[in-house]
PDBQT receptor file of N, H, CA, C and O in Angstrom, charges set to zero:
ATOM      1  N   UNK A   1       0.825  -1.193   0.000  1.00  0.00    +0.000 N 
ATOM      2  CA  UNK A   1       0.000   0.000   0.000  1.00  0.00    +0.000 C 
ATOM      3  C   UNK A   1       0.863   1.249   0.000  1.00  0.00    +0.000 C 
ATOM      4  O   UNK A   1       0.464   2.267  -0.565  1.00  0.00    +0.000 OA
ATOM      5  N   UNK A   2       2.168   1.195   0.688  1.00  0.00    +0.000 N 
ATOM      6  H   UNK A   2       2.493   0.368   1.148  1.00  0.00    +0.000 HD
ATOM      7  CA  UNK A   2       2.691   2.777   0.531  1.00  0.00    +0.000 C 
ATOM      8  C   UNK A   2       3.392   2.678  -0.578  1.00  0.00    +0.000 C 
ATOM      9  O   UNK A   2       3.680   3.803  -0.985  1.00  0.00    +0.000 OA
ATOM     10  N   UNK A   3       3.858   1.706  -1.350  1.00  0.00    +0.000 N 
ATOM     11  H   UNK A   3       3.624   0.792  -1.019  1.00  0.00    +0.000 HD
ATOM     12  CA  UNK A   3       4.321   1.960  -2.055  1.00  0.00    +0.000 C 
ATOM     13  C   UNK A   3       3.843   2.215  -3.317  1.00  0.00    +0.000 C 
ATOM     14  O   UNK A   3       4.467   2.548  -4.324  1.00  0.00    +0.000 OA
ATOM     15  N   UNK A   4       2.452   1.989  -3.124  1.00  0.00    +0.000 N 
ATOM     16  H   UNK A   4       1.946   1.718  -2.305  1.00  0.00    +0.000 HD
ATOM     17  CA  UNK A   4       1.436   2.463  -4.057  1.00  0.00    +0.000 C 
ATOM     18  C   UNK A   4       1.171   3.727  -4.098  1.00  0.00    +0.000 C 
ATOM     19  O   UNK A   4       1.098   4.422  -5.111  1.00  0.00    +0.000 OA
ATOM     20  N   UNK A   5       0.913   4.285  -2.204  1.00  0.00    +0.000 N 
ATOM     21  H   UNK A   5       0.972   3.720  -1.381  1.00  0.00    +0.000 HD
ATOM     22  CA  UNK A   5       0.803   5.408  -2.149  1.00  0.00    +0.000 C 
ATOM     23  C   UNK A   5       2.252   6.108  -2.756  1.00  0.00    +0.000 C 
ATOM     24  O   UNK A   5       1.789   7.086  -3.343  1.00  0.00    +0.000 OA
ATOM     25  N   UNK A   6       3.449   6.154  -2.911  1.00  0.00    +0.000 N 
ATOM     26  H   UNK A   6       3.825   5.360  -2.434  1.00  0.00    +0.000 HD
ATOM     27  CA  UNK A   6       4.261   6.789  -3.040  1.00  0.00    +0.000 C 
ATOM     28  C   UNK A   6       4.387   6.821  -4.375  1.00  0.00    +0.000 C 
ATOM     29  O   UNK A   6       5.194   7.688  -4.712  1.00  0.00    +0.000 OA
ATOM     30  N   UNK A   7       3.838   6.127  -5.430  1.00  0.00    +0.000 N 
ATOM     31  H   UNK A   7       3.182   5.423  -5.156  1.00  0.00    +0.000 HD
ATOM     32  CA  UNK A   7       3.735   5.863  -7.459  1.00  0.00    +0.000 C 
ATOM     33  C   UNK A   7       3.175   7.057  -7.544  1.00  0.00    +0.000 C 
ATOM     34  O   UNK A   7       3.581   7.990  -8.237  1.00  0.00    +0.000 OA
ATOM     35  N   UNK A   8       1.901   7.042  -6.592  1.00  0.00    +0.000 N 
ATOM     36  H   UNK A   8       1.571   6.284  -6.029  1.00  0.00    +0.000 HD
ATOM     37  CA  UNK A   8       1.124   7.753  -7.199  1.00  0.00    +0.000 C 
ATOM     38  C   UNK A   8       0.821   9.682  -6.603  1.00  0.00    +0.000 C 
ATOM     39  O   UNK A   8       0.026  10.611  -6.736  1.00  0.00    +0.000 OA
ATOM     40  N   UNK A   9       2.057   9.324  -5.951  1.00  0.00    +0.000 N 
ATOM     41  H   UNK A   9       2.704   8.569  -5.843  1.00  0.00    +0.000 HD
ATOM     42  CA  UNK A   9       2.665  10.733  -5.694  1.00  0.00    +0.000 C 
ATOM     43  C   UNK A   9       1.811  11.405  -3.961  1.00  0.00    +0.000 C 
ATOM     44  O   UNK A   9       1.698  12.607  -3.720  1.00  0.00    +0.000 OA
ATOM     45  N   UNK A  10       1.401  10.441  -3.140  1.00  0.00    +0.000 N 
ATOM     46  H   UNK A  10       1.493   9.465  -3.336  1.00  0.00    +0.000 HD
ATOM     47  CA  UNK A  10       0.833  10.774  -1.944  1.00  0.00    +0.000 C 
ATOM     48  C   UNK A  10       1.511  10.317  -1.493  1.00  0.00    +0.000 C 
ATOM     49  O   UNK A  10       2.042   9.230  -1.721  1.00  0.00    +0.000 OA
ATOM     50  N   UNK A  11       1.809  11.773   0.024  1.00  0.00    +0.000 N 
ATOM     51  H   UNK A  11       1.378  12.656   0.209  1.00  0.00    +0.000 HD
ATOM     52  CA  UNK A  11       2.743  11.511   0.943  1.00  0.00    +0.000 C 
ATOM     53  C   UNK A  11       1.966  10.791   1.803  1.00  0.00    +0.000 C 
ATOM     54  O   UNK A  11       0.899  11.327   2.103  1.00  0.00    +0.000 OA
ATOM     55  N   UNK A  12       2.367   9.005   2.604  1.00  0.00    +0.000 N 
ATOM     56  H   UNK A  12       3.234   8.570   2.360  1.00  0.00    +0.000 HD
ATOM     57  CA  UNK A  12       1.753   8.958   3.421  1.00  0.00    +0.000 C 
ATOM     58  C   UNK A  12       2.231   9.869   5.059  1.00  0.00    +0.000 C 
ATOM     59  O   UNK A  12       3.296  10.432   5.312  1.00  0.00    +0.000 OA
ATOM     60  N   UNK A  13       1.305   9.758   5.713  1.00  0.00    +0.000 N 
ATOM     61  H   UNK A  13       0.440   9.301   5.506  1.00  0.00    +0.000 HD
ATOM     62  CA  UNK A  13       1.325  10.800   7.249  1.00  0.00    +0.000 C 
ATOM     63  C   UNK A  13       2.064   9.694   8.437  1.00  0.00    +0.000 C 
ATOM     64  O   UNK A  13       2.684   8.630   8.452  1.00  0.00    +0.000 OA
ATOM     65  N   UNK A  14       1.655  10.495   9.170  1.00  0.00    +0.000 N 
ATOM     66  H   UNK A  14       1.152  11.359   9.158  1.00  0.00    +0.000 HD
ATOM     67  CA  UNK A  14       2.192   9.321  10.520  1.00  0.00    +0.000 C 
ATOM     68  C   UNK A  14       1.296   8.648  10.973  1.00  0.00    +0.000 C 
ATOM     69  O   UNK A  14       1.641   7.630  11.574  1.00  0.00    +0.000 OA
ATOM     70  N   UNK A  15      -0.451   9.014  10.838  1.00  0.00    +0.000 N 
ATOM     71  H   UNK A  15      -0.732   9.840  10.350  1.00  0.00    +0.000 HD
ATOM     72  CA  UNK A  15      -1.606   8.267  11.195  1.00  0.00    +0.000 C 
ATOM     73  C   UNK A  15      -1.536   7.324   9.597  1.00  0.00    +0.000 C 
ATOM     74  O   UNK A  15      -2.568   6.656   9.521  1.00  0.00    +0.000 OA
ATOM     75  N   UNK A  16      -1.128   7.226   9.039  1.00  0.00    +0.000 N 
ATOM     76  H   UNK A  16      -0.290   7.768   9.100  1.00  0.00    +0.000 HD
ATOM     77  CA  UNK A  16      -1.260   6.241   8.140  1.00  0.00    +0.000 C 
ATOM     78  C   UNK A  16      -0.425   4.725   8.464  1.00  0.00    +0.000 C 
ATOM     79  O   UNK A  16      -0.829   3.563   8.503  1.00  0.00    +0.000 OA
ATOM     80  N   UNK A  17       0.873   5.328   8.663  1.00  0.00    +0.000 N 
ATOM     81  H   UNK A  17       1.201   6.272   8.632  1.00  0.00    +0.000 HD
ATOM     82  CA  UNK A  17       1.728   4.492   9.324  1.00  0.00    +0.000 C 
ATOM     83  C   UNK A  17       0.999   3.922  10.518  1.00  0.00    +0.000 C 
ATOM     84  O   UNK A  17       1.088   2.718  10.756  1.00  0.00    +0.000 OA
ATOM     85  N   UNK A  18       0.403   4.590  11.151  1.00  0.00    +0.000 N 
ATOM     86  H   UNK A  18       0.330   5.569  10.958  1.00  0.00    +0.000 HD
ATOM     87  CA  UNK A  18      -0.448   3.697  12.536  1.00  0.00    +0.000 C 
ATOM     88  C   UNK A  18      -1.534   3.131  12.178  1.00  0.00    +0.000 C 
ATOM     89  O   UNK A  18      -1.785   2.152  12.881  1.00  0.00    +0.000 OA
ATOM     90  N   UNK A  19      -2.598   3.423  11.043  1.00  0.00    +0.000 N 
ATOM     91  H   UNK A  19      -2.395   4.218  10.472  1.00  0.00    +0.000 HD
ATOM     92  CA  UNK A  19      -3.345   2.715  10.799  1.00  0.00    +0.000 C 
ATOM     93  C   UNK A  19      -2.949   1.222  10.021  1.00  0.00    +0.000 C 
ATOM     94  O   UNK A  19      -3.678   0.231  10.073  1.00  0.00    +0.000 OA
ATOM     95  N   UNK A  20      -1.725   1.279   9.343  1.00  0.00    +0.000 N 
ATOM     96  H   UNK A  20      -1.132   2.084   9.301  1.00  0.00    +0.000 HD
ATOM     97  CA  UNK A  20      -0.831   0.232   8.411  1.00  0.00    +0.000 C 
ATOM     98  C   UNK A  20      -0.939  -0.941   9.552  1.00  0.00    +0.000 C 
ATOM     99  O   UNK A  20      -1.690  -1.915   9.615  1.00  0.00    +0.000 OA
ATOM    100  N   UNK A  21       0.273  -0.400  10.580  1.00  0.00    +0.000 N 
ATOM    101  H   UNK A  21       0.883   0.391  10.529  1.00  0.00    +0.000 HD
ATOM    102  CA  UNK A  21       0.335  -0.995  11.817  1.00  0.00    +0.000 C 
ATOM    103  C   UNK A  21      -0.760  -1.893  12.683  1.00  0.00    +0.000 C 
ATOM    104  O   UNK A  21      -0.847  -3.092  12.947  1.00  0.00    +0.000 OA
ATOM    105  N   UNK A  22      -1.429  -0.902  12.945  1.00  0.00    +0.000 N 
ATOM    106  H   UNK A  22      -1.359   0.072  12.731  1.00  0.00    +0.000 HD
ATOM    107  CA  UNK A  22      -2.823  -1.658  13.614  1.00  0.00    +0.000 C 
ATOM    108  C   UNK A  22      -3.313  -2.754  12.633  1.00  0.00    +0.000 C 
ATOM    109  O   UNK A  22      -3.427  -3.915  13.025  1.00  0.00    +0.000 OA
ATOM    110  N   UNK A  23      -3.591  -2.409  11.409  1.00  0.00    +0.000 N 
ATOM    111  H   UNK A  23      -3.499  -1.466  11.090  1.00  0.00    +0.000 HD
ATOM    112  CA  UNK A  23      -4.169  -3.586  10.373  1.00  0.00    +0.000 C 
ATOM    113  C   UNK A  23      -3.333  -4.508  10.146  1.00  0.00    +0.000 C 
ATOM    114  O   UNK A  23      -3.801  -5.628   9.941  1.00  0.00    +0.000 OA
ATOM    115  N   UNK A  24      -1.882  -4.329  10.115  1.00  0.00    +0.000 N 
ATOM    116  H   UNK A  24      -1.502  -3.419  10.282  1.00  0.00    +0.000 HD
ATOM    117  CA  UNK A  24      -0.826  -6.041  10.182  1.00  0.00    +0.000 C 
ATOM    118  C   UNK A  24      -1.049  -6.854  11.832  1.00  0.00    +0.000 C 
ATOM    119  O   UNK A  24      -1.017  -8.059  12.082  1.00  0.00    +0.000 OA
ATOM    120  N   UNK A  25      -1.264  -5.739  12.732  1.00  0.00    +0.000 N 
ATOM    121  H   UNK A  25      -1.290  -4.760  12.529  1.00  0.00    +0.000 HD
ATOM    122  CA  UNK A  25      -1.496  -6.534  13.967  1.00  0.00    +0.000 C 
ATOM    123  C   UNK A  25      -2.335  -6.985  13.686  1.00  0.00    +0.000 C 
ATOM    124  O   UNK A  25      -2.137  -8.103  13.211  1.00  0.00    +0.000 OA
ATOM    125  N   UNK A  26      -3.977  -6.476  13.751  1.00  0.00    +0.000 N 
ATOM    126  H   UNK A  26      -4.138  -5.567  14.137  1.00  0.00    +0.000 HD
ATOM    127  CA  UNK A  26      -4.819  -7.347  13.405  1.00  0.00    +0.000 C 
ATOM    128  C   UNK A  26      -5.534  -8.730  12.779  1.00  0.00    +0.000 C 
ATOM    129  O   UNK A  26      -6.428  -9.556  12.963  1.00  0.00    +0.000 OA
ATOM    130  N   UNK A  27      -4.389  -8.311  11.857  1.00  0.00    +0.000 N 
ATOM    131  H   UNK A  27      -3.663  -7.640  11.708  1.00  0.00    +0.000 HD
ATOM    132  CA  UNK A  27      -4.260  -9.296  10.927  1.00  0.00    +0.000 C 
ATOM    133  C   UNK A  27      -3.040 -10.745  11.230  1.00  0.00    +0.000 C 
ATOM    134  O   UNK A  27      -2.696 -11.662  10.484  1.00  0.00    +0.000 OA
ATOM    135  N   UNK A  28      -2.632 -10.386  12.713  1.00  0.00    +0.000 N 
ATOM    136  H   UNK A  28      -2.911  -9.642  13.319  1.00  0.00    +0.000 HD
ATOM    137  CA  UNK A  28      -1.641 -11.772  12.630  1.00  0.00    +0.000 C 
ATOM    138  C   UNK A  28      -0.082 -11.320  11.568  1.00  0.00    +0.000 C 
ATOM    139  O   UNK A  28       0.897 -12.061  11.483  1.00  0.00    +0.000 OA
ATOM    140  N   UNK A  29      -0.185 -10.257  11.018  1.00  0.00    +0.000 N 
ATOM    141  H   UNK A  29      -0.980  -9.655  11.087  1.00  0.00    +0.000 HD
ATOM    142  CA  UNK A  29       0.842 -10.259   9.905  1.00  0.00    +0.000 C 
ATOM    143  C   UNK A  29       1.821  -9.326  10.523  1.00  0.00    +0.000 C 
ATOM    144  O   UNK A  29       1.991  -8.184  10.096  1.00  0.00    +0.000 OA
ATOM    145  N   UNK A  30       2.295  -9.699  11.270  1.00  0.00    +0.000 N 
ATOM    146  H   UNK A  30       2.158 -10.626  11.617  1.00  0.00    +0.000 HD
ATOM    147  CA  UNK A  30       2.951  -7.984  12.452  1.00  0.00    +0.000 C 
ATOM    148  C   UNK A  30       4.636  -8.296  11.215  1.00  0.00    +0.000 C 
ATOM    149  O   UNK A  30       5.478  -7.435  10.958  1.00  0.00    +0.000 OA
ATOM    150  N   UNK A  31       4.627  -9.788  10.689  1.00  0.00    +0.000 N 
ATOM    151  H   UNK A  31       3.943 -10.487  10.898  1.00  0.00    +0.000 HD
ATOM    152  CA  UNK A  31       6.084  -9.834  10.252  1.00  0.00    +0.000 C 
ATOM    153  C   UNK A  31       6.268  -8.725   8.808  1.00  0.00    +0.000 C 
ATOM    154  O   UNK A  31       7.356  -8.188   8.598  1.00  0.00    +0.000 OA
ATOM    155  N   UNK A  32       5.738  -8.620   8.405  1.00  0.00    +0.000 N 
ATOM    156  H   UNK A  32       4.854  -9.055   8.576  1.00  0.00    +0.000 HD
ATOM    157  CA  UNK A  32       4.904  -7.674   6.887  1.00  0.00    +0.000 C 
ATOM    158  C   UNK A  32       5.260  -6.219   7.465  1.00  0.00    +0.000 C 
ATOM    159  O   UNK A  32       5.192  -5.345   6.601  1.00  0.00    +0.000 OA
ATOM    160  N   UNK A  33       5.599  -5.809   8.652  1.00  0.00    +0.000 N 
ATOM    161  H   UNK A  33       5.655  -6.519   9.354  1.00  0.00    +0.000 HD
ATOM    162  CA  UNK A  33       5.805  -4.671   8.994  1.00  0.00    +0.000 C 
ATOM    163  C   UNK A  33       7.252  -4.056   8.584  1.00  0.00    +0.000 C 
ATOM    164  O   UNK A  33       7.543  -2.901   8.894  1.00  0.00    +0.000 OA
TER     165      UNK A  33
């Protein structure tokens, strides 16, 4: 996803980074971080 966000020329924020976060925890995928 950020590196999608970053193709397409959006800076991600720091609440993005925490929402990223929270959704790999959620998800069991904390290694993906």
């Amino acid at each position: 996803l950020l590196e999608e966000m970053k193709g397409s020329g959006v800076k991600p924020t720091g609440q993005t980074y925490i929402c990223l976060l929270n959704a790999c925890a959620a998800t069991g995928r904390v290694d993906r971080v």
